[in-house]
C-alpha positions as CSV (number, residue, x, y, z in Angstrom):
1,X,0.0,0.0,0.0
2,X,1.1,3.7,-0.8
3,X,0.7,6.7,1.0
4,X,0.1,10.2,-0.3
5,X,3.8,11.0,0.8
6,X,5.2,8.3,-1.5
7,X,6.1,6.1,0.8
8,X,5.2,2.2,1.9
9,X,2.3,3.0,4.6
10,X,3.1,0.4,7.8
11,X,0.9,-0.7,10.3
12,X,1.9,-0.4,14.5
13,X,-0.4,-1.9,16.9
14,X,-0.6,-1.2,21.0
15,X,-1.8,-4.3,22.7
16,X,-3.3,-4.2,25.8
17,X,-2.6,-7.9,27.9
18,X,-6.1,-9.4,28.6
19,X,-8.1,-9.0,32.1
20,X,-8.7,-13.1,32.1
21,X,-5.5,-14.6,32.8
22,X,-6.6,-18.1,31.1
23,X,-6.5,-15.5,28.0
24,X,-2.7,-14.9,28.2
25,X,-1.6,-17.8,26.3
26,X,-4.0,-16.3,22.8
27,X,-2.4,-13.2,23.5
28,X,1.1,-14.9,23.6
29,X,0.4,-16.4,19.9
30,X,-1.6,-13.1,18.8
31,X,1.3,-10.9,19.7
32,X,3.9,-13.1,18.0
33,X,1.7,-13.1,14.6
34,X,1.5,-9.6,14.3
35,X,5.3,-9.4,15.0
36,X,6.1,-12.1,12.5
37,X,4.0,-10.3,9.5
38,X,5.2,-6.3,10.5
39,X,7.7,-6.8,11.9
40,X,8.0,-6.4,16.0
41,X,9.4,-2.9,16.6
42,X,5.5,-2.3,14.9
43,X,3.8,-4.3,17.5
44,X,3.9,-2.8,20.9
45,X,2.3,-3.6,24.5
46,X,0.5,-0.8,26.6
47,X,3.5,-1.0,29.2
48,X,5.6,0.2,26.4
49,X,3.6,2.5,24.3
50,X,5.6,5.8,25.4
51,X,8.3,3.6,22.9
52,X,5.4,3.5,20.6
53,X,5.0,7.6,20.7
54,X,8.6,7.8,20.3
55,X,8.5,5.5,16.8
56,X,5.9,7.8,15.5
57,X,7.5,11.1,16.6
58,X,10.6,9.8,14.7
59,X,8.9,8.8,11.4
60,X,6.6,12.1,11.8
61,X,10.0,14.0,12.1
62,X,11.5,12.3,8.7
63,X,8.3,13.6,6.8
C-alpha cells in the first residue's frame, strides 16, 4: 500500500494484555503473529507504548 507521501504506509499496533489470565496464552500467539508479519518494533504492549510515541515522533519528524 502507498501513501500520499510516497512512501510504503506500515501498520503499529498497541496491545493491551487481557483481564482473564486463562487468556494470556492467545495473547502470547496473537502478539507473536503480528510481530512475524510487521515486523516487531510495529507491535507494541500498553506498558511500552511511550516507545510506541517515540516511533511515531521519529517517522513524523522524517516527513
Amino acid at each position: 500500500m502507498k501513501s500520499y507521501s510516497q512512501g510504503s504506509v506500515q501498520s503499529h499496533f498497541v496491545l493491551g494484555h487481557p483481564r482473564k489470565p486463562n487468556l494470556e496464552d492467545s495473547f502470547d500467539r496473537a502478539k507473536k503473529y503480528l510481530e512475524k508479519i510487521t515486523g516487531a518494533r510495529n507491535v507494541v504492549t500498553e506498558e511500552n507504548s511511550s516507545d510506541f510515541a517515540d516511533i511515531i515522533e521519529g517517522q513524523m519528524q522524517g516527513h
